[in-house]
N, C-alpha and C positions, 0 to 999 in steps of 0.2 A: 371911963369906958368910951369907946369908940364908938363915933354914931353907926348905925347900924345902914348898909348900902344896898342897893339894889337883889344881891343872891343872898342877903341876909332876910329878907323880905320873902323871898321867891319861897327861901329853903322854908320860912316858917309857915307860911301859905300851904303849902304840899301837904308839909306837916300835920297842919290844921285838917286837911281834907283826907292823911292817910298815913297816922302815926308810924307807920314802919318805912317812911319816906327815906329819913335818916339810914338806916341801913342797907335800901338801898344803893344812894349816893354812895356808902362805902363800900358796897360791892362791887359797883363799878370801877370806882377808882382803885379797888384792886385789879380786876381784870385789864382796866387801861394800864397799867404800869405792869402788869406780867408783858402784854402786848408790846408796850416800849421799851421793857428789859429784851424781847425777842427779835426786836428792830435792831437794837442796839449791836446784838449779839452777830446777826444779819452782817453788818456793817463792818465789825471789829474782824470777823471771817473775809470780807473781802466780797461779798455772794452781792449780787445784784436780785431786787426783785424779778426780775424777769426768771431769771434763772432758776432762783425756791418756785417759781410758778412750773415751770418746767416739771420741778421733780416733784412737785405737788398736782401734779397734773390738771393746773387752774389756768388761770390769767393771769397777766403782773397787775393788772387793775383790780382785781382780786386782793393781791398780795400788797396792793395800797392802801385798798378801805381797808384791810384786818390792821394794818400796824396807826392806820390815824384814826377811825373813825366805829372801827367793828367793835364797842363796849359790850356787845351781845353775843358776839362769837360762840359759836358750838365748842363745843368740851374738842372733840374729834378732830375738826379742823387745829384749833391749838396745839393741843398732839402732833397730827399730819406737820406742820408748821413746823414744832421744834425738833422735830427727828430729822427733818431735812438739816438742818443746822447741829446734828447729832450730840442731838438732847431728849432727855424724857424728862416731861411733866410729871411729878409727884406733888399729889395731894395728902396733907398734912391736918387732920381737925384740932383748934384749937377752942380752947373755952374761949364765950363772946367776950368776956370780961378779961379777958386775957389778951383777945387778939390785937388791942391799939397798939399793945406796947413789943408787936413782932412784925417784923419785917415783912411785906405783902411778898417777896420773889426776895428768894435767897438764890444764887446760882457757883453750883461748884462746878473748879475745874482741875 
């Protein structure tokens, strides 16, 4: 077994102070990888931030934090976001014990 590193420590610590730390963590890193599938999506269209800021009627600074840094993102903004990029956000409830083994951002086209 691998010795244990720095975010191995970090994550148990939390843990310790707030057993549902862990789900957490994976909520996030769902919403960050919806966010970088919608950068992504951003990029493959050709769209410059500035521009989704535009028809989102934000800032491109705006439209920066949400694709690196926004783990916290409003439902609504996300929304707003992929319909510029003519997309709808559909939410999906999965059982928890189900959900490791499914894809956080399925996108059809």
């Amino acid at each position: 077994m691998a010795e244990r590193d720095f975010l191995d420590k970090m994550i148990a610590k939390r843990t310790a102070r707030n057993p549902e730390f862990p789900q957490l963590v994976d909520a996030a890193l769902r919403r960050r990888e919806l966010l970088r599938t919608l950068a992504g999506e951003r990029e493959q269209q050709q769209k410059t931030q500035t521009g989704v800021a535009a028809a989102m009627e934000t800032s491109q600074s705006f439209v920066g934090r949400l694709e690196s840094t926004a783990a916290d993102a409003k439902i609504s903004t996300v929304d707003r976001y992929a319909e510029t990029l003519g997309y709808v956000v559909q939410y999906h409830l999965i059982p928890a014990e189900d959900g490791a083994d499914q894809p956080a951002v399925v996108v059809h086209k």
